[in-house]
C-alpha positions as CSV (number, residue, x, y, z in Angstrom):
1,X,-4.7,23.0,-21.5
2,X,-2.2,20.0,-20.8
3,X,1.1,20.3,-22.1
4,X,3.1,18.0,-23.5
5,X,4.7,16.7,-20.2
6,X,1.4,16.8,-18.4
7,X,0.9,13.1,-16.1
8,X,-1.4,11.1,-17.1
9,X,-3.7,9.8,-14.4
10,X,-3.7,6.4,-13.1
11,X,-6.7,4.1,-13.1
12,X,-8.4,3.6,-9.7
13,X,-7.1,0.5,-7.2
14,X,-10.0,-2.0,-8.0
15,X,-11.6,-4.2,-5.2
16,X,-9.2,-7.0,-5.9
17,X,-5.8,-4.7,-5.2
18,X,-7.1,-3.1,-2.3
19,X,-7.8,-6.7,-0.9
20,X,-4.6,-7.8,-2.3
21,X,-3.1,-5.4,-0.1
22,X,-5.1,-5.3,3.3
23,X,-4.5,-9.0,3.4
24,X,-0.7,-9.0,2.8
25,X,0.3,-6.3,4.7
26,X,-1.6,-8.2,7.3
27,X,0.1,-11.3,7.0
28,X,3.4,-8.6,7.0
29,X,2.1,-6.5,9.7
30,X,5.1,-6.9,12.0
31,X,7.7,-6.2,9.6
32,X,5.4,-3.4,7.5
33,X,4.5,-1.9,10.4
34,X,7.3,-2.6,12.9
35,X,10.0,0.2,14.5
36,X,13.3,-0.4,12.5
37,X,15.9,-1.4,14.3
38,X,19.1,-3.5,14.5
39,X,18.3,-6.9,14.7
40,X,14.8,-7.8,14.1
41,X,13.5,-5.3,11.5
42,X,15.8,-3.2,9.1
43,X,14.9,-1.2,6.2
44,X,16.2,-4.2,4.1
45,X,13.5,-6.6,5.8
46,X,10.9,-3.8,5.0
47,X,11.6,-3.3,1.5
48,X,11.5,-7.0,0.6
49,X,8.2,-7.1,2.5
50,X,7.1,-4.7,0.5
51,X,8.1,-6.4,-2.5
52,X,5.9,-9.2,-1.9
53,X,3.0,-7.2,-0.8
54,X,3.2,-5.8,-4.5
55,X,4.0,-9.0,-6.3
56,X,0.7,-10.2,-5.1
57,X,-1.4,-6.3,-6.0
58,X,0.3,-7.1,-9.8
59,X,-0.9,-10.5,-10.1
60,X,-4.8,-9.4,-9.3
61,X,-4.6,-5.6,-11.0
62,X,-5.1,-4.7,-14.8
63,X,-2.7,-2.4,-14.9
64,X,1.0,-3.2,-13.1
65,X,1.3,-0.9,-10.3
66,X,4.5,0.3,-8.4
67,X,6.0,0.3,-4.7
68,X,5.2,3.8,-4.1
69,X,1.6,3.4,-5.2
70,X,0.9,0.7,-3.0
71,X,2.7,2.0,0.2
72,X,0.6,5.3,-0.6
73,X,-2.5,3.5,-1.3
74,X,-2.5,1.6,2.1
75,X,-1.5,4.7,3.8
76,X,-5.1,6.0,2.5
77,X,-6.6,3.2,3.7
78,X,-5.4,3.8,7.1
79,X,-6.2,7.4,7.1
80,X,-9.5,6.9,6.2
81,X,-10.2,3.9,8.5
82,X,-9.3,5.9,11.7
83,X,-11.4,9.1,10.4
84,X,-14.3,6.6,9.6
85,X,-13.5,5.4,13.4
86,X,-13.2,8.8,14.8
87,X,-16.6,9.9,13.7
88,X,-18.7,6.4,14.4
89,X,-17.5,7.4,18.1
90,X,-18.4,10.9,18.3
């Protein structure tokens, strides 16, 4: 069934990364979250933020995880927070 360049799945984001990253994208949340522009917050600014948000995921997670796992992780998050929103108010 899985060939030889089949992916191998990743281990679930324990309680400790998810928390990891809730709490420094918040403390990031104007850079993170911020339109780019010009002066106050380039891609540059974003990517470094970034950076640090995953510097502090690795030093709580078992397994070392990547930039695009964490910015798609907290993308998740929010997805799910605003459905969980959407339907505590209907």
């Amino acid at each position: 069934m899985e060939g030889p360049s089949a992916k191998k799945r990743r281990p679930n984001f324990s309680e400790a990364e998810v928390y990891a990253i809730v709490s420094e994208v918040t403390k990031r949340q104007q850079i993170i979250l911020g339109k780019l522009d010009s002066t106050r917050c380039t891609l540059k600014l974003k990517n470094h933020a970034w950076g640090e948000v995953l510097n502090a995921v690795n030093a709580v997670a078992r397994f070392p995880r990547n930039v695009v796992e964490v910015r798609r992780k907290f993308s998740d998050l929010r997805v799910s927070v605003k459905k969980k929103a959407a339907q505590d108010k209907a």
